[in-house]
C-alpha positions in Angstrom: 50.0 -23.5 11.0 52.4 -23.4 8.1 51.2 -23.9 4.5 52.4 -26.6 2.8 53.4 -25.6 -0.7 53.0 -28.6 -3.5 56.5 -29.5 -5.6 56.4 -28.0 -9.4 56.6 -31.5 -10.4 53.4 -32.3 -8.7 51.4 -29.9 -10.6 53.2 -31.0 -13.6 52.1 -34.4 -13.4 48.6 -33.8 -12.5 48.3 -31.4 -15.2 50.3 -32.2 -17.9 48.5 -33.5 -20.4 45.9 -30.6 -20.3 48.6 -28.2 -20.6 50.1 -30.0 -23.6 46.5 -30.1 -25.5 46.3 -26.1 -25.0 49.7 -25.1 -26.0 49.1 -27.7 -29.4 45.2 -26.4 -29.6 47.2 -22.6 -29.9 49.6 -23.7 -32.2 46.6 -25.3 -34.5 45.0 -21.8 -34.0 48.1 -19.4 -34.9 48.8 -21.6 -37.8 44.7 -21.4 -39.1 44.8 -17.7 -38.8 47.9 -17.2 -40.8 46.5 -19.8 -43.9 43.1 -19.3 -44.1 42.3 -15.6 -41.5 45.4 -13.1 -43.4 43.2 -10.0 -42.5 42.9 -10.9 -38.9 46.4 -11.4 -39.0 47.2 -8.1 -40.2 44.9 -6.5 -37.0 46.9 -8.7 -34.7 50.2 -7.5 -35.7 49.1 -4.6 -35.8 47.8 -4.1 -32.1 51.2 -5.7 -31.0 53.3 -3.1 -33.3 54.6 -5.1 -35.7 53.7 -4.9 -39.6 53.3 -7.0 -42.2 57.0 -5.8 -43.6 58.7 -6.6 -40.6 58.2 -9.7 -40.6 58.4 -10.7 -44.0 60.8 -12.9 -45.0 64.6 -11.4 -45.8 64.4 -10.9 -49.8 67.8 -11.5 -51.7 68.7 -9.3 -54.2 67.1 -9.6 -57.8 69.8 -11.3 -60.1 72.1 -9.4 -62.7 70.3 -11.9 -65.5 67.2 -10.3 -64.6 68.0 -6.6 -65.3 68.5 -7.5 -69.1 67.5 -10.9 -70.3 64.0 -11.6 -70.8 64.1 -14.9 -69.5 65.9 -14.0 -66.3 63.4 -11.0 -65.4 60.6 -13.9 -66.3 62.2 -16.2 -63.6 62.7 -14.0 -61.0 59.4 -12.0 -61.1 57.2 -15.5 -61.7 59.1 -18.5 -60.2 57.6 -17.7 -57.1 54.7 -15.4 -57.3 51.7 -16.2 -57.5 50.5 -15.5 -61.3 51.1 -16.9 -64.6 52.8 -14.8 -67.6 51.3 -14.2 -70.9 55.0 -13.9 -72.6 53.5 -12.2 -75.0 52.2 -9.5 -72.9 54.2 -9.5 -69.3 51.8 -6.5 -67.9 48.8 -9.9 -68.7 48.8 -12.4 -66.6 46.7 -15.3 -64.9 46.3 -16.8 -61.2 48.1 -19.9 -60.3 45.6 -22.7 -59.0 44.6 -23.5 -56.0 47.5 -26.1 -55.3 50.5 -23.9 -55.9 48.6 -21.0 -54.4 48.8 -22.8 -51.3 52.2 -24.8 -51.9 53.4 -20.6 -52.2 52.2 -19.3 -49.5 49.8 -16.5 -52.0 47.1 -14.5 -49.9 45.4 -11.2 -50.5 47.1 -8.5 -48.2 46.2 -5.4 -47.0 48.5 -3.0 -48.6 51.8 -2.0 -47.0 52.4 1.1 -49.3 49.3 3.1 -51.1 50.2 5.5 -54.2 47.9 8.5 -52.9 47.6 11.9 -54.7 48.1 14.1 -57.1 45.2 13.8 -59.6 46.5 15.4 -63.1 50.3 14.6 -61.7 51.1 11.3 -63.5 50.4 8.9 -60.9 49.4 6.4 -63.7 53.2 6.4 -64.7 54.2 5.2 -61.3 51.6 2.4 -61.8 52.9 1.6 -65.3 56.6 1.1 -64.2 56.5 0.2 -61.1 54.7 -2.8 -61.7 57.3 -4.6 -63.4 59.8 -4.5 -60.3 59.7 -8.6 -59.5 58.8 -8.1 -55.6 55.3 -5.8 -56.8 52.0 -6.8 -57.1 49.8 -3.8 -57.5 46.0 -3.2 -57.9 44.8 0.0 -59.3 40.9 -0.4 -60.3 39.4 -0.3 -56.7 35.6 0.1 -55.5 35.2 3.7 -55.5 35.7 6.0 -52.5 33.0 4.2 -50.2 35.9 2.3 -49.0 36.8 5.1 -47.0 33.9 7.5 -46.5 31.6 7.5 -43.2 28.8 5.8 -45.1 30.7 2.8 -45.6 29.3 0.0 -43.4 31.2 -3.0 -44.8 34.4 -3.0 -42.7 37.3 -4.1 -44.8 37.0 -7.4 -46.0 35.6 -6.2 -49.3 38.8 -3.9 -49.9 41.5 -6.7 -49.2 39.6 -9.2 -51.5 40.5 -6.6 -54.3 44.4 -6.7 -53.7 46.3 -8.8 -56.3 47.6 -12.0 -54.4 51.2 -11.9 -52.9 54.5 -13.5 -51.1 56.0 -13.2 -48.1 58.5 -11.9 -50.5 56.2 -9.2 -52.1 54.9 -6.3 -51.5 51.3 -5.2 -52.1 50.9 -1.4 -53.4 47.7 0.1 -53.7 47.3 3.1 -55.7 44.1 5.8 -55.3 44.8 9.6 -56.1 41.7 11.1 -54.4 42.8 9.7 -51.3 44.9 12.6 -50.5 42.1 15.4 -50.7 38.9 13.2 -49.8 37.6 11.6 -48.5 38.4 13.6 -45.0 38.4 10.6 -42.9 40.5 8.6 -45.1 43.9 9.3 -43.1 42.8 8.0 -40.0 41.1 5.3 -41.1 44.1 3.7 -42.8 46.0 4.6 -39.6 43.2 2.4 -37.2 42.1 0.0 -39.9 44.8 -0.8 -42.4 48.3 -0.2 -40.1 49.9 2.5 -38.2 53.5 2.1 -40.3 51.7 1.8 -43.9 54.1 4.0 -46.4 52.8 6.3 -48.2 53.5 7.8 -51.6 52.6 11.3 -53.2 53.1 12.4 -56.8 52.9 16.3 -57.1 53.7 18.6 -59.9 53.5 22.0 -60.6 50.2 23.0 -58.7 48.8 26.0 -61.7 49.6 23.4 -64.3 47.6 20.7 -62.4 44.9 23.1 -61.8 44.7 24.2 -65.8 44.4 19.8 -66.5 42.1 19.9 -63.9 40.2 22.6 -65.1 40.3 20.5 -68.6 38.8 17.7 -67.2 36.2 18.9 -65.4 34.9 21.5 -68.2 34.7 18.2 -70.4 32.5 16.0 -67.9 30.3 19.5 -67.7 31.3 20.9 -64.1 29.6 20.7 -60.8 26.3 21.8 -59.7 27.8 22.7 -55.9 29.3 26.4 -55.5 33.3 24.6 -54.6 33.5 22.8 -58.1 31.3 25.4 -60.1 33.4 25.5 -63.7 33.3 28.8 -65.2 33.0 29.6 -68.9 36.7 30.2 -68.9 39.5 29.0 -66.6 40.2 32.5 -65.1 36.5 32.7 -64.3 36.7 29.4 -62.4 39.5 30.3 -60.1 39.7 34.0 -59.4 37.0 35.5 -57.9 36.1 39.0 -59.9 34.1 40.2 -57.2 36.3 40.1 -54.5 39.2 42.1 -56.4 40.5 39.4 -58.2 41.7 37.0 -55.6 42.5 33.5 -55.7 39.1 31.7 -55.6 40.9 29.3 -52.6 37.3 27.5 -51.7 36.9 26.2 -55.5 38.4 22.4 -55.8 40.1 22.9 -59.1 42.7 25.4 -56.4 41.9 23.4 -53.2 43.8 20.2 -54.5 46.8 22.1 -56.0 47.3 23.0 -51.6 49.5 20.4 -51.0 51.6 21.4 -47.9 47.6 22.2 -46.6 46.4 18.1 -46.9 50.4 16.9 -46.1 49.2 18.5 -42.8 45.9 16.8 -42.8 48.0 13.7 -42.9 50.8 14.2 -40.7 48.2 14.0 -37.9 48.1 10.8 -38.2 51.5 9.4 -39.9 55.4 10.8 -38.9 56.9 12.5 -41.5 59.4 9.3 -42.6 56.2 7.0 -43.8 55.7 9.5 -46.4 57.9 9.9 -50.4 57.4 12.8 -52.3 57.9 12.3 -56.7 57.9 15.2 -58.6 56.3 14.3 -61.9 59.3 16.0 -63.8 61.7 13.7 -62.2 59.9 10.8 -63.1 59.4 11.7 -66.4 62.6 13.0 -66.9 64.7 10.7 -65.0 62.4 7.5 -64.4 65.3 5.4 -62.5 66.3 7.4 -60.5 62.6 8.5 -58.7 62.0 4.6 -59.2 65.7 3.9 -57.1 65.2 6.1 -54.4 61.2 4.7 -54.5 62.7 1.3 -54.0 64.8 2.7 -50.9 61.8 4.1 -50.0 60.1 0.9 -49.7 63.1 -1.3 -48.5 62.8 -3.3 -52.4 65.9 -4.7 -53.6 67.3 -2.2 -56.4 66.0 -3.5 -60.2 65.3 -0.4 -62.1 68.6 0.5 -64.2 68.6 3.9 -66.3 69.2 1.2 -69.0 65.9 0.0 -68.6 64.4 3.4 -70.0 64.7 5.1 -73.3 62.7 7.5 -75.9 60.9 4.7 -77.7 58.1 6.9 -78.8 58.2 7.1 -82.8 57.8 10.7 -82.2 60.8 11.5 -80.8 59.0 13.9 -77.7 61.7 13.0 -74.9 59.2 11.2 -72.8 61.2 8.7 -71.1 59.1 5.3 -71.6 60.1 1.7 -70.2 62.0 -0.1 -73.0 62.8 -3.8 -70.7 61.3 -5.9 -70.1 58.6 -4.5 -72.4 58.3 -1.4 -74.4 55.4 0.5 -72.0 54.8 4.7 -72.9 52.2 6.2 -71.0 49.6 6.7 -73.2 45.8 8.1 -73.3 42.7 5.8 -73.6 41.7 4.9 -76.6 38.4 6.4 -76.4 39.5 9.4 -74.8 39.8 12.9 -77.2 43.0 14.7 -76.6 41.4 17.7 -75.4 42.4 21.3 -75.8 44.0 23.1 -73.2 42.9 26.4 -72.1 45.3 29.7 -73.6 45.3 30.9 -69.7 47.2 34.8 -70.0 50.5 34.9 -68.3 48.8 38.3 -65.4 46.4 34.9 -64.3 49.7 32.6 -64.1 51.1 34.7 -62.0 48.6 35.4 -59.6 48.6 31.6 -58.9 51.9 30.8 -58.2 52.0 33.9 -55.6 49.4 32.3 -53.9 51.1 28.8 -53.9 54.5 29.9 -53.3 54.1 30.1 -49.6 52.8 27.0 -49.1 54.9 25.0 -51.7 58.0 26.8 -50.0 56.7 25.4 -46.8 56.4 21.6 -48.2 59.5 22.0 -49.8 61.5 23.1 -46.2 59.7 20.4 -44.6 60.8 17.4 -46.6 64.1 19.0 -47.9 63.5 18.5 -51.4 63.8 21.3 -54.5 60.8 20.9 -56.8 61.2 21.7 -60.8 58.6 24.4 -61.1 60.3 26.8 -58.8 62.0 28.8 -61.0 58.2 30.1 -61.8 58.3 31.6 -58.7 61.0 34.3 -58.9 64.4 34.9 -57.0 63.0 36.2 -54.0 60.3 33.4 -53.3 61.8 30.5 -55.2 62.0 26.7 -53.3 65.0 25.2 -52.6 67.5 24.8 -55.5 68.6 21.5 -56.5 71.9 20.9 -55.9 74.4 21.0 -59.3 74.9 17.1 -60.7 78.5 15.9 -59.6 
């Protein structure tokens, strides 16, 4: 017996309407999630493969006006964000209400870049500077490193309801140093939780220098009780072990965290090598545009940072290169912190060091093709790439 096979337009016009109230019932649900659900936005897109960059709106490029006239850099950084200036104070600033954060489209995002690593590098500088770029909103003073550790219970919600609110047209940058060293598990949770495409951004320096700041630091908060972060009386006492023939005490966490190319590798399990920018700390405090430039490549920003934009504006004439527009910003210390004293560390110590780290700085240096400005410390014979002469 053949089977009779009902015309599309029959089914159509028995079922028409109810397939009209589902498609509009999705389309009221797509649109609720993207208002009012941003964080279960983020997890969608990321299970489909997309991220929160690609599909933010196409950004123009920041007006001339705004690279050197104060009222320009106010326009384009505020006309559409979602803060208030204090004009007085541009790095001070207030949320729009509710209304225009709405009319703007502002939400709390989870972060599409995160400023991890190194401690005692100058990360803080990065954080200074690079908040002023009109297409940045940035959040430095996070809940501590629960966010990330096993312990932590709380899923995520807590951590995007500390990120500054954003555009379509900005980008949210978090910035944690300890997240390159510990907590382990940090890596792959960003990878599940946060997105698989998040960029990533390390500031290193020269790793015996870091250590000695380290040492510094630690000495004046009174050291650890555990055996990997036990501060001797004297830096040379804290990182080379006399009882094993004087050898690089490699377990203690004052060395550990000077291993870069060891936690890059951590890392790479989880992230290709292209999500990641390297910033040596000279470079940015030598020659603050240009690390900022290629940062803003880096991140797909529209170029702002001029070498204009920089000059020696401390009283004291040291070099450092501070921010001089769109307002005069030098990396300083706390208030309430004491300069503290550095260590006289003897040059047979020095040395010792940078033969242990010249193997794997050489390694992190082949890998992402890129000299550093400490490696004339490790001789002609196990030097790192040399830069390139300036055309």
């Amino acid at each position: 017996m053949p089977v009779r096979r009902r015309p599309v337009h029959s089914f159509w016009r028995r079922h028409g309407i109810e397939v009209a109230i589902l498609i509009f019932c999705c389309c009221l649900w797509i649109m609720y999630i993207c208002v009012h659900e941003p964080q279960l936005k983020t997890s969608v897109m990321n299970s489909l493969g997309w991220t929160p960059t690609e599909l933010r709106s196409s950004v123009p490029p920041i007006s001339h006006y705004a690279r050197y006239d104060i009222n320009g850099y106010i326009k384009a950084k505020f006309d559409n964000s979602c803060y208030v200036p204090n004009t007085d104070d541009l790095s001070q600033r207030v949320l729009v209400d509710k209304k225009t954060l709405k009319t703007r489209g502002c939400s709390q995002q989870l972060p599409q870049a995160i400023l991890t690593g190194v401690r005692k590098c100058g990360l803080g500088r990065i954080l200074q500077f690079l908040r002023f770029h009109p297409n940045v909103e940035m959040r430095s003073e996070l809940v501590p490193l629960e966010l990330f550790s096993g312990s932590y219970d709380k899923g995520l919600e807590l951590y995007r309801k500390q990120m500054p609110y954003t555009t379509e047209k900005q980008l949210t940058i978090e910035r944690t140093p300890e997240y390159f060293v510990i907590p382990h598990d940090v890596p792959k949770r960003i990878h599940d939780e946060i997105s698989p495409r998040i960029k990533i951004i390390a500031v290193i320096c020269d790793p015996v220098k870091r250590a000695i700041s380290e040492y510094v630091q630690a000495k004046a908060r009174g050291g650890e009780s555990d055996q990997q972060s036990k501060v001797g009386k004297t830096f040379e006492e804290t990182v080379i072990e006399q009882e094993r023939q004087g050898n690089v005490n490699h377990l203690n966490t004052i060395i550990d965290s000077s291993l870069y190319f060891k936690h890059f590798l951590r890392w790479l399990q989880y992230f290709p090598q292209e999500q990641f920018h390297l910033i040596d700390s000279r470079e940015l405090i030598d020659r603050p545009a240009s690390a900022l430039q290629k940062l803003e490549d880096f991140l797909g920003l529209p170029r702002y940072f001029a070498s204009e934009h920089f000059g020696d504006a401390n009283e004291k004439k040291t070099g450092q290169q501070c921010l001089v527009f769109p307002e005069n910003i030098c990396v300083k210390p706390k208030k309430n912190k004491k300069r503290r004293k550095r260590p006289e560390v003897d040059e047979d110590t020095k040395q010792k060091l940078y033969q242990f780290f010249a193997p794997y700085d050489r390694s992190l240096s082949d890998m992402f093709k890129k000299p550093f400005s400490w490696s004339e410390n490790y001789g002609e014979n196990q030097g790192l790439m040399k830069e390139a002469p300036a055309k």
